[in-house]
C-alpha positions in Angstrom: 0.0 0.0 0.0 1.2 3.4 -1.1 1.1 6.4 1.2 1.1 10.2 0.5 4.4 11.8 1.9 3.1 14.6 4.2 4.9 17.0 6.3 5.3 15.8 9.7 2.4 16.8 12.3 4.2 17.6 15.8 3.7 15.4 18.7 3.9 15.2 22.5 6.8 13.4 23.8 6.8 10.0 24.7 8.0 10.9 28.7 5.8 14.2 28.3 3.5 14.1 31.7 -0.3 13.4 31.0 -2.2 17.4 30.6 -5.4 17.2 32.6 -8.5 18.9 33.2 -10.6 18.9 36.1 -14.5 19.6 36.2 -16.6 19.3 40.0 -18.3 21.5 41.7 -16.8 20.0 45.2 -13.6 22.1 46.1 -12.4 19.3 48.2 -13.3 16.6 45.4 -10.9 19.0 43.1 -8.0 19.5 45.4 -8.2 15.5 46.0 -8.0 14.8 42.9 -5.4 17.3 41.4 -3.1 16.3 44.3 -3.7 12.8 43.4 -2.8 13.9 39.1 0.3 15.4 40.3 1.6 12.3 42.8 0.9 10.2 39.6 3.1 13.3 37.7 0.7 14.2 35.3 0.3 17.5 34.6 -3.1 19.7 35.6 -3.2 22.5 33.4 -6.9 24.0 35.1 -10.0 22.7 37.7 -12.9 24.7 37.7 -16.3 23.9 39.2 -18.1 24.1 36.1 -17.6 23.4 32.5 -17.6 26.5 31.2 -15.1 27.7 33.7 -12.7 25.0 33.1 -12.7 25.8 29.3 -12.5 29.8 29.7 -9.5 28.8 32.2 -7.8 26.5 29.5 -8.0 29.4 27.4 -7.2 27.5 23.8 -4.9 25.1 25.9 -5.9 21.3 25.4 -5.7 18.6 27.7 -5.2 14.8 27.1 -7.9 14.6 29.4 -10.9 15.9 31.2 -12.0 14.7 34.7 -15.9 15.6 34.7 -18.2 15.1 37.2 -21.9 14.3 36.0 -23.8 16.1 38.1 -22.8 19.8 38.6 -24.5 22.9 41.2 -24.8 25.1 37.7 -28.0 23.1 37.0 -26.3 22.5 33.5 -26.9 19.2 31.3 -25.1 16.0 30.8 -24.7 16.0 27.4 -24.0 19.9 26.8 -20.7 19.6 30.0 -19.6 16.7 27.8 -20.1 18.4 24.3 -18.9 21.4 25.3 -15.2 20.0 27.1 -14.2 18.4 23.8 -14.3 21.4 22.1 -11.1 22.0 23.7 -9.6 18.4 21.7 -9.8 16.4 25.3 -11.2 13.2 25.8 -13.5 13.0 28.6 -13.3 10.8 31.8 -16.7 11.0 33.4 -15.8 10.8 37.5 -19.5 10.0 39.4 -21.2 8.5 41.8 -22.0 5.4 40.1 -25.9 5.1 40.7 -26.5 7.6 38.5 -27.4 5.8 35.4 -29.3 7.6 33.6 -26.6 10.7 33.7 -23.7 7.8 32.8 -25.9 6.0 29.8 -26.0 10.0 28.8 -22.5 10.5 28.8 -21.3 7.5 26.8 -23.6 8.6 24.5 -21.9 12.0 24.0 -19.4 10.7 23.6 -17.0 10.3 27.1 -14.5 7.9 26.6 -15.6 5.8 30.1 -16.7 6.0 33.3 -14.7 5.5 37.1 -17.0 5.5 39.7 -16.2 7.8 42.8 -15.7 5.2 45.5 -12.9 3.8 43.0 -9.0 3.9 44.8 -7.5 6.5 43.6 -4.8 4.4 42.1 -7.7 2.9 39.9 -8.7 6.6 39.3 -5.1 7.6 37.9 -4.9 4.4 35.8 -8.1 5.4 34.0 -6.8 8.7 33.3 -3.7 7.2 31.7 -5.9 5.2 30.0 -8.0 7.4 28.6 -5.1 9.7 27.8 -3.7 6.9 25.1 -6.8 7.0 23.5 -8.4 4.0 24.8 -12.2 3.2 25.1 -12.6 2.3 29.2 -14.5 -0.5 29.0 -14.7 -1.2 32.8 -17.6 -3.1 34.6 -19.2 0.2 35.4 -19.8 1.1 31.9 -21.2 -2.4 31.3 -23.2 -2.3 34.6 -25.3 1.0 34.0 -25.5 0.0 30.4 -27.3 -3.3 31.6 -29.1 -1.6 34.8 -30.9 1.1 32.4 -34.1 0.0 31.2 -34.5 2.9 29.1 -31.2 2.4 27.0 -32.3 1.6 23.6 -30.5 -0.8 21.5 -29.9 -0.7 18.0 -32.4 -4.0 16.6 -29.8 -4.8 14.0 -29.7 -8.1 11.6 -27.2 -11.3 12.3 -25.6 -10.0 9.8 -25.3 -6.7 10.7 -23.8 -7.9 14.3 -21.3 -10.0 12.4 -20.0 -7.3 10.3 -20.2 -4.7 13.5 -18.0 -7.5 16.1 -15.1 -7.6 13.2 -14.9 -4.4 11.9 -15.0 -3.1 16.1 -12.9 -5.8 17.1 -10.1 -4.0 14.4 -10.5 -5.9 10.9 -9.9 -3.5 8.2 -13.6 -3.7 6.1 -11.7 -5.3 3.4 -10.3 -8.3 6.1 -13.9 -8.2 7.3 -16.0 -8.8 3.9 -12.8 -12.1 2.9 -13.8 -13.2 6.4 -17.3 -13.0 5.7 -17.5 -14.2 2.1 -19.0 -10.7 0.9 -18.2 -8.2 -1.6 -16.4 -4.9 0.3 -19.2 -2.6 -1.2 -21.9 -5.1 0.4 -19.8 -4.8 3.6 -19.7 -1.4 3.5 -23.5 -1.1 3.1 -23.8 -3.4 6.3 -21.6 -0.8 7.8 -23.4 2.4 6.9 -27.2 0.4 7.4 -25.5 0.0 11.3 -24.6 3.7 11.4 -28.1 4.6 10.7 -29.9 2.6 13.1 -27.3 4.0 16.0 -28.4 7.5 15.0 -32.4 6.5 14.8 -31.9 5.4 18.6 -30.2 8.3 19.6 -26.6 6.6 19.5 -24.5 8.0 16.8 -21.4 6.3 16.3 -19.6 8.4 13.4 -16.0 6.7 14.0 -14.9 3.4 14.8 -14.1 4.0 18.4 -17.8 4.7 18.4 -18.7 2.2 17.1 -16.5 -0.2 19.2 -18.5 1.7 22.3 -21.9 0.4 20.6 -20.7 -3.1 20.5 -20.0 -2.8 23.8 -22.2 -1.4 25.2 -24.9 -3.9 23.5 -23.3 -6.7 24.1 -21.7 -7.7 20.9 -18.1 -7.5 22.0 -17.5 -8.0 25.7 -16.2 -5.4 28.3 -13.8 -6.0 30.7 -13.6 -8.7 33.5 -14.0 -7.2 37.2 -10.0 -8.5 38.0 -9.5 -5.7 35.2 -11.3 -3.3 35.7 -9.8 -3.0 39.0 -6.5 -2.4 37.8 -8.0 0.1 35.9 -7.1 -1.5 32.3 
């Protein structure tokens, strides 16, 4: 395969400490955890108690990620604090009390990259932040566990078909590896593919990137989460 020769985009260091952000409206919940970030020697570049405060104090800086806590004293909405904190290019560790399902299915679906319940150690905590820092989905039993305790979450009612195409192409399979693996033309699997896409969005579940789409399959039980020994290390 032939690739375009581009100009270099510049990146962070390898040893460059972990930038994050803090959003909670409990002063002693923010000093706790920004003294726990720097022990761990990451880096917080602001805490606020409220979204909007933590992005006017970033002012244009971007963390690797941002701490949120679900339920803040503004009054202001789930999906709006989690929207509006990745307009600053962060990922989004949502940091709650972990009976609150409703306000957890709604953040996953905004897009957060996972969830750490407050009663977690802070150890736990820190390695979720890493975690989440390298980009990866956290799919911990507390994700899984709200996602199964909510009634209300509405699953995409796709075709056996559909799930098969959806577990490989989520699991990592270039669409090419997964319509050989499959028997099916590409343009078929790539029908399959956009036909799942739609029926995320009709439920209110839009999965525009693969990492979404990896979160769907997750969350609906098409590729499993993590076991509870793992999730306690925070992997």
């Amino acid at each position: 395969m032939s690739h375009a020769v581009t100009d270099p985009a510049p990146s962070t260091p390898a040893d460059a400490p972990v930038r994050v952000g803090i959003v909670d409206d409990h002063e002693s919940v923010r000093l706790g955890l920004q003294a726990a970030c720097e022990n761990a020697g990451y880096e917080v570049l602001f805490a606020a108690a409220t979204a909007q405060g933590l992005v006017d104090g970033l002012a244009g800086r971007t963390c690797d990620v941002i701490v949120l806590d679900l339920s803040l004293g503004d009054g202001s909405l789930v999906t709006d604090n989690v929207h509006l904190v990745q307009t600053t290019g962060s990922a989004v560790l949502v940091h709650s009390i972990a009976d609150r399902v409703a306000s957890v299915r709604e953040a996953l679906a905004a897009g957060a990259a996972g969830v750490i319940p407050k009663s977690s150690p802070t150890t736990t905590v820190m390695a979720a932040v890493a975690s989440v820092a390298r980009g990866d989905v956290l799919n911990n039993l507390e994700w899984a566990t709200a996602i199964d305790a909510d009634r209300d979450f509405a699953k995409a009612q796709l075709g056996r078909r559909e799930r098969d195409v959806l577990h490989l192409y989520a699991s990592g399979l270039p669409l090419k590896m997964v319509a050989m693996q499959l028997g099916i033309a590409h343009s078929t699997a790539r029908e399959y593919l956009d036909r799942i896409r739609v029926k995320y969005v009709e439920v209110g579940r839009p999965a525009p990137t693969k990492v979404d789409l990896l979160r769907r399959a997750v969350e609906d039980g098409i590729l499993p989460g993590l076991d509870a020994t793992e999730a306690d290390r925070g992997v």
